[in-house]
C-alpha positions as CSV (number, residue, x, y, z in Angstrom):
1,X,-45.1,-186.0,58.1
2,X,-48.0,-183.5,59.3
3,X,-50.7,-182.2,56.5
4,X,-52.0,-178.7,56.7
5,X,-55.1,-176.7,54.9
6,X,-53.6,-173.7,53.8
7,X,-56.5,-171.1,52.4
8,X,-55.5,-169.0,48.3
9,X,-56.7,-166.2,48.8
10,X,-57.9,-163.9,45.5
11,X,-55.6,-161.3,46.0
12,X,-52.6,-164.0,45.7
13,X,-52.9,-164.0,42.4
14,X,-50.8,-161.8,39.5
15,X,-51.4,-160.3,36.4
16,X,-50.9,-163.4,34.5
17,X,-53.9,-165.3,36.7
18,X,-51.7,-167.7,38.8
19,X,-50.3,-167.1,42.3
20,X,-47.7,-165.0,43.1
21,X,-44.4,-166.5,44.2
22,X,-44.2,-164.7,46.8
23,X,-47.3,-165.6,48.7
24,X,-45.4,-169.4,48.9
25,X,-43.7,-167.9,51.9
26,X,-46.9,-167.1,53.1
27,X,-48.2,-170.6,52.7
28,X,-44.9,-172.1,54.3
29,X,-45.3,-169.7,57.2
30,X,-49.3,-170.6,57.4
31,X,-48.5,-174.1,57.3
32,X,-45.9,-173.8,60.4
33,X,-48.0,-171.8,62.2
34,X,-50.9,-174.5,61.7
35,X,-49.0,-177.2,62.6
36,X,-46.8,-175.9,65.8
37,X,-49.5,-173.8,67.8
38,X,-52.6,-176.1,68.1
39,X,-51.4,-179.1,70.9
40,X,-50.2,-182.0,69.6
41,X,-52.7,-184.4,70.8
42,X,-52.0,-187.9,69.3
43,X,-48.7,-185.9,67.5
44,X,-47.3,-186.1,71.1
45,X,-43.8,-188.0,71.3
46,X,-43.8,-190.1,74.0
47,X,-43.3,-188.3,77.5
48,X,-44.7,-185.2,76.1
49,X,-47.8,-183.8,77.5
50,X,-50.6,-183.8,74.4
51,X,-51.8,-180.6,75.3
52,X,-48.8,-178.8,74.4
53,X,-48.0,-177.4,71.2
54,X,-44.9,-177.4,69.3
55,X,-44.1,-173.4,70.1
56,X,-44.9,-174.3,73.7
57,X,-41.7,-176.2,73.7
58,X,-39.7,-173.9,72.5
59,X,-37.3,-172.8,75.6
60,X,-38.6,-169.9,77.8
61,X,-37.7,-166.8,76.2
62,X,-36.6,-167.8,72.8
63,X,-38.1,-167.5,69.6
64,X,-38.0,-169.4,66.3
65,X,-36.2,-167.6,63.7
66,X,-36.1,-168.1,59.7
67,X,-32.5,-168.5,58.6
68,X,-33.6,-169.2,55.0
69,X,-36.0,-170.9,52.4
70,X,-35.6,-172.5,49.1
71,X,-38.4,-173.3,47.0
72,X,-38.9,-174.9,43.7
73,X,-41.8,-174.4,41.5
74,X,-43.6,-177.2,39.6
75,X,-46.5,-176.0,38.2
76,X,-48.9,-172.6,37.9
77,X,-51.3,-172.2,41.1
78,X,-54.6,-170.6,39.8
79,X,-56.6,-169.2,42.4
80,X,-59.4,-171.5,43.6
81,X,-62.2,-172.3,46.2
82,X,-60.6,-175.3,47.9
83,X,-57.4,-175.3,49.6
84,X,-54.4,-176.0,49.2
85,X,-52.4,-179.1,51.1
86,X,-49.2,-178.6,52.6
87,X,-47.2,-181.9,53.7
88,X,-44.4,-180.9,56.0
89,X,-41.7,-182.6,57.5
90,X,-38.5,-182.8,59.1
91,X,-34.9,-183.4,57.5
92,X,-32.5,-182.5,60.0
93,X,-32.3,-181.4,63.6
94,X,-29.2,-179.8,64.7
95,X,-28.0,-177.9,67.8
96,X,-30.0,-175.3,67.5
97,X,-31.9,-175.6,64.4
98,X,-34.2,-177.5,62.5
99,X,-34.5,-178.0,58.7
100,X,-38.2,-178.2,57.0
101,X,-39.6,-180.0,54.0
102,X,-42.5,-178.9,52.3
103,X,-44.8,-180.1,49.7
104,X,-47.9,-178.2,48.0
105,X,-49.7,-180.1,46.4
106,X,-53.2,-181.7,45.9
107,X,-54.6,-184.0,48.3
108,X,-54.1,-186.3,45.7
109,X,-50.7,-185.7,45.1
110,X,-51.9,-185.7,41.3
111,X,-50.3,-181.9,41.2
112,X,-47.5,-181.1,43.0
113,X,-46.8,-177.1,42.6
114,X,-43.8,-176.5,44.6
115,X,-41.4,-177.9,47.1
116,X,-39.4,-176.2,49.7
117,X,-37.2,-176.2,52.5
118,X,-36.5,-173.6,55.8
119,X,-33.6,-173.4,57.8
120,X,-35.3,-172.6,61.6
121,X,-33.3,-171.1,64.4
122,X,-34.3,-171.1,68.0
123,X,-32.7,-168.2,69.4
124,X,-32.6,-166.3,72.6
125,X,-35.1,-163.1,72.3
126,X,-32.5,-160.9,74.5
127,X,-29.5,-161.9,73.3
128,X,-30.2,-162.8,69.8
129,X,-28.2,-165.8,69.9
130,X,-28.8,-169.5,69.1
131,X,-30.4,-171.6,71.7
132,X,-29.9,-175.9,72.4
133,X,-33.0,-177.5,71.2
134,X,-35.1,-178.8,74.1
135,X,-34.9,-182.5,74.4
136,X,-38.8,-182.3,74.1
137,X,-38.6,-180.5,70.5
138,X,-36.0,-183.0,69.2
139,X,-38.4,-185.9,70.4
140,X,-41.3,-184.2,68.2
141,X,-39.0,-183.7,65.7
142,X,-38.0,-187.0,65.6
143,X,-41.8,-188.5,64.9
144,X,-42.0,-185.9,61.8
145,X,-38.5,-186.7,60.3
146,X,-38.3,-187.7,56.6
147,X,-36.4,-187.9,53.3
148,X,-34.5,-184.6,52.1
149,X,-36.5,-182.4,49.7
150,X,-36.6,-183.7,46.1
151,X,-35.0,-180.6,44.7
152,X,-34.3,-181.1,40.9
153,X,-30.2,-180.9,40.3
């Protein structure tokens, strides 16, 4: 599980003075984009060279694509100074795709306002089409892998 700082920003919020569903995409994408760009450092699976990131892994000429997001709310996110914490892990890898977990939360974990999932698809930027998952990537992965999301049922 990898942690992430993810900034509310004033304009997240609604007319009724809590954030706006649909800046939690935002947050989830913020929190990916934290987490696989910088390198990996001590993240590094074993083999892998620390000064890579997670995007620089991806195969050469492929992108990775959203294939879809559930999210659960839990409680009203009021705009606020500090940041919010992301947790984020991994709950399947596949052939050529990767499921998320999220949780944003407190650093505490005393307030938990929403889980979520994404679907991710590497996929070929020419063709369009799915691409293997490097054995590198599925390695990284691996180190981040955890429980499925506690949806309710």
């Amino acid at each position: 599980m990898r942690e992430a700082k993810v900034a509310i920003r004033w304009g997240d919020m609604d007319s009724y003075g809590h954030v706006n569903n649909v800046f939690f995409v935002r947050y989830l994408e913020d929190t990916r984009f934290a987490l696989f760009t910088p390198p990996l450092g001590e993240f590094a699976a074993p083999g892998i060279d620390p000064s890579l990131g997670v995007f620089d892994l991806f195969p050469s000429g492929s992108n990775g694509l959203v294939a879809g997001h559930r999210i659960e709310y839990r409680a009203p996110l009021n705009y606020r100074a500090e940041p919010l914490i992301v947790r984020l892990w991994v709950t399947r890898v596949g052939g050529s795709s990767v499921d998320l977990a999220y949780e944003l939360g407190e650093p505490d974990r005393s307030t938990i306002y929403a889980v979520a999932s994404t679907t991710l698809v590497v996929v070929d930027t020419e063709s369009g089409r799915p691409r293997e998952l490097p054995d590198a990537l599925r390695a990284t992965f691996a180190q981040w892998s955890g429980d499925p999301v506690p949806f309710r049922q």
